[in-house]
C-alpha positions as CSV (number, residue, x, y, z in Angstrom):
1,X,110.0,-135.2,29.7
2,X,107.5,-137.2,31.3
3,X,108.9,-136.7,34.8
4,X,108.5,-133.2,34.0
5,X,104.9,-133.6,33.0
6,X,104.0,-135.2,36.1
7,X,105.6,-132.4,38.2
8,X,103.7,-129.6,35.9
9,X,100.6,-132.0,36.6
10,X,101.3,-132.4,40.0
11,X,101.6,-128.6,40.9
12,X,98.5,-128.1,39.3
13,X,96.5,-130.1,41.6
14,X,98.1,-128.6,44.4
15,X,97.3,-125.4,43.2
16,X,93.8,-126.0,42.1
17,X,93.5,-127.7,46.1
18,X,94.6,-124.9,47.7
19,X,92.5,-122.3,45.5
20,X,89.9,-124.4,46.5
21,X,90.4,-124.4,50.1
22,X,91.5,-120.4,50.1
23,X,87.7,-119.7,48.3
24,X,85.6,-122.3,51.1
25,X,87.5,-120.4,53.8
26,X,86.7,-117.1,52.1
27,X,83.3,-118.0,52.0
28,X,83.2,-118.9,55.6
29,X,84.3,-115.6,56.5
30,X,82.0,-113.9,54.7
31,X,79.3,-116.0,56.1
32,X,80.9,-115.3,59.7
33,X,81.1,-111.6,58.9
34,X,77.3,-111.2,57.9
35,X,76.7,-112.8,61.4
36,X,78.3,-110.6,63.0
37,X,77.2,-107.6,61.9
38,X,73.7,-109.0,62.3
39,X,74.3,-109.2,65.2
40,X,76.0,-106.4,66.1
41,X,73.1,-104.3,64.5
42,X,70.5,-106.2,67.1
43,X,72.8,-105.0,70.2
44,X,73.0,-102.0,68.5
45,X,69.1,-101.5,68.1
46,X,68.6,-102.5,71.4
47,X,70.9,-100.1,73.2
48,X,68.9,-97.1,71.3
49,X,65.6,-98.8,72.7
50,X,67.3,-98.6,76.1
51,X,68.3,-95.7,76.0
52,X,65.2,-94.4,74.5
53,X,63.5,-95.7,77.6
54,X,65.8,-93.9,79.8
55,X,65.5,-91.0,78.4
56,X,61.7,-91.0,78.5
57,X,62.0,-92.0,82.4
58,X,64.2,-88.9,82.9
59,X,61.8,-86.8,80.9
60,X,59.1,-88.2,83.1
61,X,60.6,-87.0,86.3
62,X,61.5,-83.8,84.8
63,X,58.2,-83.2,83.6
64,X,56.8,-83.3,86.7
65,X,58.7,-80.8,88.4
66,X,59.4,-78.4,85.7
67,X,56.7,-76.6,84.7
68,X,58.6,-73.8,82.4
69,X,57.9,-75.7,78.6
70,X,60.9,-74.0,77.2
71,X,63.3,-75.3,79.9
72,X,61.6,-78.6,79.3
73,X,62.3,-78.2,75.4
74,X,65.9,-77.3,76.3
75,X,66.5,-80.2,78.5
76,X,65.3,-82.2,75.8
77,X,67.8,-80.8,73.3
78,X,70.3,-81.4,76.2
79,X,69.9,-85.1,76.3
80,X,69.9,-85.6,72.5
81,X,73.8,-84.9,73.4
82,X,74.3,-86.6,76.9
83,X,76.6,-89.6,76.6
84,X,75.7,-93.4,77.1
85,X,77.1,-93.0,80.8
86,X,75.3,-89.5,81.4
87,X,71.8,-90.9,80.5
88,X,72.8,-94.2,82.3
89,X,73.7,-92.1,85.4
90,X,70.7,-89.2,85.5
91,X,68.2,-92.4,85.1
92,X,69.4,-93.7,87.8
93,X,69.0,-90.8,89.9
94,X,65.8,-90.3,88.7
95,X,64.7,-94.2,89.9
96,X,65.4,-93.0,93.0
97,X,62.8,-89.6,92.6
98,X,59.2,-90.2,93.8
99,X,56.7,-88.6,91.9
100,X,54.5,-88.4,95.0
101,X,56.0,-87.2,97.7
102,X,58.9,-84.6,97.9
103,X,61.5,-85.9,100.7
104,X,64.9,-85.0,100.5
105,X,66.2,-87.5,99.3
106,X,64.0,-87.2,96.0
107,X,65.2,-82.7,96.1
108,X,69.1,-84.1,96.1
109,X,68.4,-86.4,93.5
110,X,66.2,-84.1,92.0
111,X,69.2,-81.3,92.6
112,X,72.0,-84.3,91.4
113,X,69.7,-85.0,88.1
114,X,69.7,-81.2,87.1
115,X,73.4,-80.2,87.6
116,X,74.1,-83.5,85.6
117,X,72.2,-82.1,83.1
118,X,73.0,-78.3,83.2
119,X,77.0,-79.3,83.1
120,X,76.9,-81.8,80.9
């Protein structure tokens, strides 16, 4: 009977460890997840800023040779449904526009940046 004790006792304690070491690891991972999604959250936030800024850059370029507002407004709506890599692409285009002079290498960006657009 008491060697039977001792083994009830002793299960106990192995049980009551490993509960313990299944909730410390639990809260580890809950502590890890909270980080990450932190953090995911700031990347997140950032990439709208950049693409924000992107956007506006594009609209910038546009702007200044567009002068119909409606086709303005429409290109507007048009971006709202670009992808990541679309905007990523027509801003680059648009970097390489000068808003000073018209050479043609700004009208075939120019031209690149609107049929990017149109068939998007």
């Amino acid at each position: 009977m008491r060697h039977f004790t001792h083994s009830i006792v002793l299960a106990l304690l192995v049980g009551l460890y490993a509960i313990t070491q299944v909730s410390t690891n639990l809260q580890e991972y809950r502590h890890t997840r909270n980080e990450i999604q932190a953090t995911d959250s700031s990347l997140e936030n950032e990439a709208n800023k950049t693409m924000k800024a992107q956007k506006s850059k594009i609209m910038l370029i546009l702007e200044d040779r567009i002068e119909n507002p409606s086709v303005l407004a429409k290109t507007e709506d048009k971006l709202r449904t670009m992808s990541d890599t679309e905007i990523r692409l027509a801003s680059s285009l648009c970097d390489r526009i000068s808003t000073k002079q018209r050479t043609a290498r700004d009208e075939i960006a120019f031209s690149l940046v609107t049929a990017l657009i149109v068939l998007s």
